[in-house]
C-alpha positions in Angstrom: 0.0 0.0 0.0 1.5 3.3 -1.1 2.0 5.8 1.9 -0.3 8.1 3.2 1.4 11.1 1.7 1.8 9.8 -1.5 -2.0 9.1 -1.5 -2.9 12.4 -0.1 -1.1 14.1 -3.1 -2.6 11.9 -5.6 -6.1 12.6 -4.3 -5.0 16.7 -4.2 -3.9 16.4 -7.2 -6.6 14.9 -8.6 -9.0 17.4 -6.7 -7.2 19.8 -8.2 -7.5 18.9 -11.6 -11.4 18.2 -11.2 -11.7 22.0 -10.0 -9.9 23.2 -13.0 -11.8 21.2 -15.5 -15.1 22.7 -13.7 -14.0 25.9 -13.2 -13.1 25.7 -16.8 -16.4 24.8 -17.9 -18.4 27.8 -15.6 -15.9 30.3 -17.4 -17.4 28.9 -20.2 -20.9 28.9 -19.8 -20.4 32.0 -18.3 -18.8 33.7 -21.7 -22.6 33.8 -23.0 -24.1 37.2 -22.4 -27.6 35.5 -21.3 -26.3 33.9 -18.1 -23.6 36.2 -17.3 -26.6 38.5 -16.9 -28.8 35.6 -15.1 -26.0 35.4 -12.5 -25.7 39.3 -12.3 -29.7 39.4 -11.6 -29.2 36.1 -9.3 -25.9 38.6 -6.9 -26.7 41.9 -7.7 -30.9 42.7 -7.4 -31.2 40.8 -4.1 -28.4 42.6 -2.4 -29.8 46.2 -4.2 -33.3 45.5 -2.1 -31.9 44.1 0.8 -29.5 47.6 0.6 -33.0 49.7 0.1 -34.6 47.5 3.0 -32.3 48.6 5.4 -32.3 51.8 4.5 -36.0 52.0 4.8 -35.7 50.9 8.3 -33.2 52.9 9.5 -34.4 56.1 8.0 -38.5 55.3 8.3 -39.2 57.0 5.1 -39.9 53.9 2.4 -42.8 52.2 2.5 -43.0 48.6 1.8 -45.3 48.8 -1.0 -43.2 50.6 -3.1 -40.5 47.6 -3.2 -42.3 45.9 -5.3 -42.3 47.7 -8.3 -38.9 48.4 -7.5 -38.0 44.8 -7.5 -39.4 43.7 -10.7 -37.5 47.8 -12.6 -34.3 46.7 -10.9 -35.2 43.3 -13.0 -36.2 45.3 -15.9 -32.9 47.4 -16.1 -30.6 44.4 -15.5 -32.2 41.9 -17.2 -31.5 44.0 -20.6 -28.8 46.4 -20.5 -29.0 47.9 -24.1 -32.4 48.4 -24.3 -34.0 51.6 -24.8 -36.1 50.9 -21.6 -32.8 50.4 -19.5 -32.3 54.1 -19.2 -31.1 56.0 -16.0 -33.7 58.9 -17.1 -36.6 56.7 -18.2 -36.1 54.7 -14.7 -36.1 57.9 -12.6 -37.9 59.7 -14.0 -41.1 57.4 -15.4 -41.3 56.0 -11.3 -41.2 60.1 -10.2 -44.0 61.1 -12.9 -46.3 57.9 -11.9 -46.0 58.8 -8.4 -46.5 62.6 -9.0 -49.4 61.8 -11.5 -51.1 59.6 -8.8 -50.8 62.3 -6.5 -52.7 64.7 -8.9 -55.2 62.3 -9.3 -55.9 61.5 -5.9 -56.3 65.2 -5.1 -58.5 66.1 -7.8 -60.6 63.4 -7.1 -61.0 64.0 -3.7 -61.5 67.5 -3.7 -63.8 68.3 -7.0 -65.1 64.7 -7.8 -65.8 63.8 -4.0 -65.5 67.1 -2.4 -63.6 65.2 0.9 -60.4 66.2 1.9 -57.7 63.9 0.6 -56.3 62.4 4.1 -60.0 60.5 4.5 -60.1 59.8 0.8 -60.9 56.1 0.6 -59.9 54.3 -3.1 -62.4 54.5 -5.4 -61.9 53.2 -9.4 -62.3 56.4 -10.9 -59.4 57.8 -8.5 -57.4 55.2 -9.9 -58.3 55.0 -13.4 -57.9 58.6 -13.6 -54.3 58.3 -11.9 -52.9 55.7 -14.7 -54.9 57.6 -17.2 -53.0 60.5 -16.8 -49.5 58.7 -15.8 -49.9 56.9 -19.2 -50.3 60.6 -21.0 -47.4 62.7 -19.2 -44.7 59.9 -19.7 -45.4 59.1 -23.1 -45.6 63.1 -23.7 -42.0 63.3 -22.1 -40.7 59.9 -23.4 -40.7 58.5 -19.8 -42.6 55.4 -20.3 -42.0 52.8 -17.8 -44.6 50.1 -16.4 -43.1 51.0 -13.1 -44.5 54.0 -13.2 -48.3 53.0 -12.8 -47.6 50.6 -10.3 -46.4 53.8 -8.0 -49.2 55.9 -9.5 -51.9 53.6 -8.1 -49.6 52.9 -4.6 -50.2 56.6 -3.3 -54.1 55.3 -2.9 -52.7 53.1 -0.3 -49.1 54.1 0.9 -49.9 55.1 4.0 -47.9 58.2 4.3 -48.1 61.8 2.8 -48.2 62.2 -0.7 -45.0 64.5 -1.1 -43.1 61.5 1.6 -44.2 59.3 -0.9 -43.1 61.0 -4.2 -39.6 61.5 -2.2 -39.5 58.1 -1.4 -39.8 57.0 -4.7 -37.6 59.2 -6.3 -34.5 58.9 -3.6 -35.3 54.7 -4.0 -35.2 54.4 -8.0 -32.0 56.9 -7.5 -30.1 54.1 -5.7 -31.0 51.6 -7.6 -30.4 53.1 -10.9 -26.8 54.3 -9.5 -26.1 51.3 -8.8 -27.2 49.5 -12.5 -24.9 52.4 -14.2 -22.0 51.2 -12.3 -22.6 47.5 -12.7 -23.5 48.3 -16.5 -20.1 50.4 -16.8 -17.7 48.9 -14.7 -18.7 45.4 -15.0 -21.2 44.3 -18.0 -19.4 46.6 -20.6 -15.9 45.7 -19.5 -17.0 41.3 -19.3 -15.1 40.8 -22.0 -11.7 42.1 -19.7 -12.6 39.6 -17.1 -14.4 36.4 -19.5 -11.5 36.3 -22.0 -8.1 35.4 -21.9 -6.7 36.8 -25.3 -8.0 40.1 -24.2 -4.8 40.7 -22.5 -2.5 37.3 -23.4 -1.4 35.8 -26.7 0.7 38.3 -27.2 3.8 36.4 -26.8 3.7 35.2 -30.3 5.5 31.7 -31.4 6.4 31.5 -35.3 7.3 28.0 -36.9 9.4 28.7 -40.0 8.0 26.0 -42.3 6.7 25.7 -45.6 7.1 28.6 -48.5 5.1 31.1 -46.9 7.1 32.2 -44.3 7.0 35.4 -44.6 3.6 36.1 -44.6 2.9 34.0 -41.8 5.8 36.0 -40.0 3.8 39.1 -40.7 0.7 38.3 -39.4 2.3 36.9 -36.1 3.8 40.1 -35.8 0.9 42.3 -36.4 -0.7 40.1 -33.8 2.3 40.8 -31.6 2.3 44.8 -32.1 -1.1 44.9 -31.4 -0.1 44.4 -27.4 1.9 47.3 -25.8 3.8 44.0 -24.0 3.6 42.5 -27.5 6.8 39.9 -28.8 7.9 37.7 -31.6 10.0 35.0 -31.4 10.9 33.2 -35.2 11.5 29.5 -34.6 13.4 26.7 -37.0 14.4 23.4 -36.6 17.4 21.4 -38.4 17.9 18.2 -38.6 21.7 17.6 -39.6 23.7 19.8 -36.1 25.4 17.7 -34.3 22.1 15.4 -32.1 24.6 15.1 -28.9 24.7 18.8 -28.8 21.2 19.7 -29.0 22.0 23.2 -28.3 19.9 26.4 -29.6 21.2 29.5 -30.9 18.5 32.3 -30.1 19.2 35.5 -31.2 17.7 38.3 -28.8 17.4 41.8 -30.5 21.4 41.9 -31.2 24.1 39.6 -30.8 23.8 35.1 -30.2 23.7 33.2 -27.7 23.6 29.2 -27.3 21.5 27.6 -24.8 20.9 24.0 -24.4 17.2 22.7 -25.7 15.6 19.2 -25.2 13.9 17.9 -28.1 11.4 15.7 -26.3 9.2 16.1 -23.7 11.0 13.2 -21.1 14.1 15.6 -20.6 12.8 18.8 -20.2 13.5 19.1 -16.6 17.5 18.7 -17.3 16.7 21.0 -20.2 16.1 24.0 -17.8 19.2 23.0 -15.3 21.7 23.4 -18.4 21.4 27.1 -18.2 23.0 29.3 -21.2 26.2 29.4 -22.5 27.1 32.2 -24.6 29.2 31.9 -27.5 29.5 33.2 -31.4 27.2 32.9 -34.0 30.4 31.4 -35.9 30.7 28.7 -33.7 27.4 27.1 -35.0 27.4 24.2 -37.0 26.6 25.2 -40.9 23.5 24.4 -41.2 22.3 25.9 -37.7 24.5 29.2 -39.1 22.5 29.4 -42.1 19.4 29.0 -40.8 20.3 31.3 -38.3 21.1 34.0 -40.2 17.9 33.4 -42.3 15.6 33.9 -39.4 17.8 36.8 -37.9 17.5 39.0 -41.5 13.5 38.4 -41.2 13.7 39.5 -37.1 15.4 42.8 -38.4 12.9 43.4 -40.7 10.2 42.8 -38.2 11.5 44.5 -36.0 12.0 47.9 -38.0 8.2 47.7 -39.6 6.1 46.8 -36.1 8.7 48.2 -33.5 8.6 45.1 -31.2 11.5 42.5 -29.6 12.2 39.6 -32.0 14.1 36.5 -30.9 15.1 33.6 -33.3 15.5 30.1 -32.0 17.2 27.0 -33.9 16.8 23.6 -32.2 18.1 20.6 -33.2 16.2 17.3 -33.5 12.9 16.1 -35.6 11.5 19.0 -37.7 7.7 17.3 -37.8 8.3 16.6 -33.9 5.4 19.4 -32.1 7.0 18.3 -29.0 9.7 21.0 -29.5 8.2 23.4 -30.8 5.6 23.3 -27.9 8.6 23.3 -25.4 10.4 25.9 -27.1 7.4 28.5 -26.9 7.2 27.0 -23.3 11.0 28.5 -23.0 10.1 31.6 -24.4 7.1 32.4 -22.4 5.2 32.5 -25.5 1.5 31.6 -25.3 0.2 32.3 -28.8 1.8 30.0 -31.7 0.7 31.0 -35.5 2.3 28.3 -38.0 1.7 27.5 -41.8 -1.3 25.4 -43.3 0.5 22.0 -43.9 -0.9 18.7 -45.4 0.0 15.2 -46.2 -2.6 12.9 -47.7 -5.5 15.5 -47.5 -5.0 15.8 -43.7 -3.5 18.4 -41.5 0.1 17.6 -41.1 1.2 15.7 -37.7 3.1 18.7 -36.7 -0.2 20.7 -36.6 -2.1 18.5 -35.4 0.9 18.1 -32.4 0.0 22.0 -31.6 -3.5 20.9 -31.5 -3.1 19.0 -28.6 -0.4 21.2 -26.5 -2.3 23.6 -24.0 -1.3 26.3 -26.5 -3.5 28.6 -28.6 -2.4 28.2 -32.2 -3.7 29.9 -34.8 -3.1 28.0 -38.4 -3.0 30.7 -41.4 -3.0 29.3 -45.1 -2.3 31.9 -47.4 -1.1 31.7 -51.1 2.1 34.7 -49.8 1.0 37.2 -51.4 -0.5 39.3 -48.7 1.4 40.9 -45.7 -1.7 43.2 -44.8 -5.1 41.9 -44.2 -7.7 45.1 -44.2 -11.2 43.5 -45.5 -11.5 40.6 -42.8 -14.8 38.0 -42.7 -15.6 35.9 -39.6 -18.2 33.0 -39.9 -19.4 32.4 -36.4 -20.6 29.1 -34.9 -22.0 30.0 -31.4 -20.7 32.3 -28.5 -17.7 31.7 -26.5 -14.2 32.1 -25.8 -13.1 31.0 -29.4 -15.3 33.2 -31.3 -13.7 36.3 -29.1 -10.6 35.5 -29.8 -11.7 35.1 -33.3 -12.9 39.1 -33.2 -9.7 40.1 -31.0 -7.5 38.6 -33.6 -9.1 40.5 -36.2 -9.5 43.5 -34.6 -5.6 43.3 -34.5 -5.1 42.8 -37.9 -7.1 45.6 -38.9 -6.5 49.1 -39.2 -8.6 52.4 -38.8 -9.7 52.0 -42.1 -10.2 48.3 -42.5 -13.4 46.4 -42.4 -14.8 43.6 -40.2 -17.7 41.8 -40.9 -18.9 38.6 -38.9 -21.5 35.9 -39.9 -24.2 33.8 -38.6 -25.6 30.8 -40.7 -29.4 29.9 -39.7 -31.5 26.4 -40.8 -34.6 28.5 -40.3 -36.1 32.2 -40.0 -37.7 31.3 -36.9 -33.9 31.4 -35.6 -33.3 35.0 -37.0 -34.1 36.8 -33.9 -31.6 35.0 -31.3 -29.0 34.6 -33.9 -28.9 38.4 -34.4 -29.0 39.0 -30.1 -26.1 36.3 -30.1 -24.1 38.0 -32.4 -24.8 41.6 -31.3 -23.9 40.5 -27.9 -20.4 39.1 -29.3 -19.6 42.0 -31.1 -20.8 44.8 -28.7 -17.5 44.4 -26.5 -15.3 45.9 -29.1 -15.3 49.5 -29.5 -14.9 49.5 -33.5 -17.6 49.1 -35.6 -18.3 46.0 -36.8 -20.3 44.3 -39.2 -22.8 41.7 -38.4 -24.7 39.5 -40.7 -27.3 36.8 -40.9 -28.1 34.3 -43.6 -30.0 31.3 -43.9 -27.8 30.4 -46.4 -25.3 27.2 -45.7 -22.0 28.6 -44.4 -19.8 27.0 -47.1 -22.6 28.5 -50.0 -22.8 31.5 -48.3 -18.3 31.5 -47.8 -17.9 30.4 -51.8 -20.0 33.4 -52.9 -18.9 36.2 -50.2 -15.4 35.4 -49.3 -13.5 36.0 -52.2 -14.3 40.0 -51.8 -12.3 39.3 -48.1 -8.6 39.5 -47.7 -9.0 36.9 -44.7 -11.0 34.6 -43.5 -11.0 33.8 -39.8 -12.6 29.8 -38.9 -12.4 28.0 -35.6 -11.2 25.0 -35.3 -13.1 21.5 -34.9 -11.0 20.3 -32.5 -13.8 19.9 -29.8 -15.9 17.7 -32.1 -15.9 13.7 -31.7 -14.8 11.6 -34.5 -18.1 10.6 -36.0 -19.0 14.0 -36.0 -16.2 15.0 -38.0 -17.0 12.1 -40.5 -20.3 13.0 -40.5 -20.1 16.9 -41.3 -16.4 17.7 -42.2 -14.8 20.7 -40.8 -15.4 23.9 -42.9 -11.9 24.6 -43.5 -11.5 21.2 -45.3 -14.4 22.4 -47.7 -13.3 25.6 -48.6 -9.9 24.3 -50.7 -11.3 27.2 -53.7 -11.5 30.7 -51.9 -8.9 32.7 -53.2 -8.5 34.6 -49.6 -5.7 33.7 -46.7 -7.5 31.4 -44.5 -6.7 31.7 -40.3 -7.8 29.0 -38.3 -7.7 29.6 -34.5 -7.7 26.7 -31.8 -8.0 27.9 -27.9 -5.5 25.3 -26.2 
C-alpha cells in the first residue's frame, strides 16, 4: 500500500485537476451574455433590495409597498442592458412622474369629484383609473414610459404616508437603484469581456514556426498580432535536422548579438533542459546548417523589427522538424502563449506537426495563405456560437485591422424562426469591441454563403473543430476542409 502522503497528493492532485476542469467549464458557460446577466440578476438585485430595506428601516421613510415595483424595474434594467427601456432617465424619471401623476389624481378626485379632503379619501376606481390615465399621458408626452411608473401611480391610494413623503421616497429609492445599475453596467457588463477572456490581455507572446514557402507572410501576421499588445513579442522558430544530435544546443538570437542555450527535443528531458542554463558563444561557432538558418531567421527579425517596432528573438533547435513536441517546449522557454504556423498537409489531412499544436495547452492559430499578402484590411468571420473562441476570433481580427479596415462577422441559420436569437447572439459578441463592426445573418449554408462572399475578403478567420468527436467529423467535415477554392488567406484559430 503506497504511503499516506503519496495518496494524499494523488487525491489533491486529482481534486485539483477536477476543479480546473469545472472551473473551466463555468468560465465557459459563463462567456454567453444570457447567463452572465442571469447570475448578475441572481448577486446583484437581491443585495440592491436588501441595501434599500435597510435603508428603509433605518431612516423610516420607504414604504414597503413601493418595493415591489422596485423589485421587478431593478429586473427590468438588469435583465437587458441595451435596451431603450434600461435608461437611467426613463427609470427615474417614469417611477417620479407615476407617483406625482397619482398624486394629482388623488387630489382632484377628492376635492372636485368627492368634495372630501384627501387624508379621509378612501380608493375608489375612478381615482385610480384617472391616476394611470394621466401617468400613461405625461410619460409618453416626455418619453418616460416605464410600467413602473403605474404601479407607483396607483400605490399613493394606499401608501400610507403623505403624498410628497411618498413621491420623495420614490424618487430617492429608483435613485439608488439606478446608481447602482450604471456602475454594474459600466464597470462590469461593458468591460466582461476584460474579465471572461483570456486573449484580451495574453497571446501576445507570439511563437512563429518557419516552415513551408510562406514564411514570410505568416511572420507578418504573427507580428501584427504581436504589435497589437503594448507587451507584445515575436519569437521566429526553425528546426534542423543535420547539427550535431549530442549537442542539442539552440542559438537564439535576442534583438542583437547570439547566444547558445541548451534545448531538449522531447518532452522526457525537459527538466534537465532547464538546469543546463546558457552558454554564450558566437554565431560562428554554430554548425553550418544551424549558421545558415540562423542567419535566415535573424534577417527576417530585423525586418520585423523595424516595420512593427517590437523585440524579436530567433531560436534553432536541433532534432525532428515534424516533432510538435519542441516546438511546444520551445514556446514554453520563451514564455510565448500564442503559436501561429503555416497550413501544412500530407494525404488530404493536417500535417502531424499541426495536429501536435493541437493538442499542447497552446492557442495556435493556423494561417494558409497563397504569400501574397502581408496586410489583411477586409476581414470575414463566420461564427458558430458564442464563446471564448469566437472572441478570440474578433480580437485577432481587430488586430489585424486598421482604422480603415473592415470587419464583418457571420451567422448561418436552418430557419427564419432562428433569425431573432441569432442576431441577439451576435450583437452580444460584437458589442464588447469599440470599432464598428459588421454583423450578418443568412439562412444560407456557411460553405454557399463562404464560396460566394469570401473572395471579396482578404481573410477569412474559422475555428477549429477540434472539440468535435470523431463521428461527428466524419459525418459533417470541418469547414476549413471544404473551402480548398477561396482565393482569400485562410486563419484558423484553436484555444489550447
Amino acid at each position: 500500500m503506497p504511503p499516506l502522503d503519496s495518496r494524499l497528493r494523488t487525491i489533491l492532485s486529482r481534486l485539483s485537476r477536477l476543479l480546473r476542469r469545472e472551473w473551466g467549464d463555468f468560465r465557459s458557460w459563463l462567456e454567453d451574455t444570457r447567463n452572465f446577466i442571469h447570475l448578475s440578476l441572481l448577486l446583484v438585485v437581491p443585495l440592491l433590495i436588501g441595501l434599500v430595506t435597510w435603508l428603509a428601516n433605518s431612516i423610516d421613510l420607504l414604504p414597503f409597498l413601493l418595493f415591489p415595483p422596485l423589485v421587478s424595474g431593478a429586473f427590468a434594467l438588469f435583465r437587458d442592458p441595451e435596451s431603450q427601456y434600461a435608461s437611467p432617465r426613463r427609470f427615474v424619471g417614469g417611477m417620479t412622474m407615476g407617483a406625482i401623476c397619482g398624486w394629482v389624481a388623488l387630489e382632484v378626485s377628492a376635492r372636485y369629484w368627492y368634495n372630501v379632503a384627501p387624508e379621509t379619501f378612501q380608493i375608489n376606481p375612478g381615482a385610480a383609473a384617472f391616476g394611470v390615465l394621466l401617468t400613461g399621458v405625461v410619460t409618453w408626452g416626455l418619453d418616460l414610459e416605464e410600467s413602473q411608473a403605474f404601479s407607483t401611480a396607483l400605490l399613493i391610494l394606499v401608501s400610507g404616508v403623505t403624498q410628497l413623503v411618498y413621491v420623495v421616497s420614490v424618487f430617492a429609492s429608483s435613485l439608488i437603484v439606478v446608481g447602482v445599475f450604471v456602475v454594474w453596467r459600466r464597470e462590469i457588463y461593458e468591460r466582461r469581456a476584460d474579465y471572461l477572456y483570456q486573449t484580451t490581455h495574453a497571446d501576445d507572446q507570439v511563437f512563429v514556426p518557419m516552415r513551408g514557402e510562406t514564411v514570410e507572410t505568416v511572420a507578418t501576421f504573427g507580428a501584427q498580432l504581436a504589435a497589437a499588445h503594448e507587451t507584445g513579442k515575436l519569437v521566429l522558430f526553425s528546426v534542423v535536422s543535420d547539427v550535431d544530435a549530442t549537442a542539442e544546443e539552440a542559438a537564439v538570437d535576442t534583438d542583437g548579438g547570439t547566444e547558445l542555450r541548451r534545448v531538449t527535443p522531447t518532452g522526457d528531458a525537459a527538466a534537465g533542459a532547464a538546469g543546463d542554463g546558457r552558454a554564450s558563444t558566437d554565431a560562428a561557432d554554430l554548425p553550418p546548417a544551424a549558421r545558415e538558418t540562423a542567419e535566415t531567421l535573424e534577417a527576417h527579425a530585423e525586418s520585423l523589427r523595424d516595420r512593427f517596432d517590437i523585440p524579436c528573438e530567433v531560436v534553432v533547435v536541433a532534432g525532428e522538424p515534424d516533432d510538435a513536441r519542441i516546438a511546444v517546449e520551445a514556446a514554453t522557454e520563451t514564455n510565448c502563449d500564442l503559436v501561429v504556423t503555416p497550413y501544412q498537409t500530407a494525404d488530404g489531412e493536417l500535417t502531424r506537426f499541426i495536429r501536435g499544436l493541437f493538442e499542447s495547452t497552446l492557442d495556435v492559430v493556423v494561417l494558409r495563405s497563397n504569400g501574397e499578402r502581408t496586410s489583411w484590411r477586409r476581414i470575414l468571420l463566420p461564427i458558430k456560437n458564442y464563446g471564448e473562441v469566437a472572441h478570440a476570433m474578433l480580437d485577432f481580427a481587430e488586430r489585424l485591422a486598421g482604422e480603415t479596415s473592415y470587419v464583418s462577422v457571420c451567422h448561418s441559420i436552418d430557419s427564419e424562426s432562428e433569425r431573432r436569437t441569432a442576431e441577439a447572439m451576435v450583437a452580444d459578441l460584437v458589442e464588447t469591441f469599440e470599432r464598428a463592426i459588421e454583423t450578418r445573418v443568412t439562412t444560407s449554408p456557411l460553405e454557399t454563403f463562404l464560396s460566394i462572399h469570401a473572395d471579396n475578403y482578404d481573410l477569412t478567420i474559422l475555428g477549429s473543430s477540434t472539440d468535435r468527436n470523431v463521428v461527428s467529423r466524419i459525418i459533417d467535415a470541418p469547414t476549413f476542409e471544404q473551402l480548398k477554392e477561396l482565393d482569400c488567406d485562410i486563419a484558423i484559430v484553436h484555444r489550447g
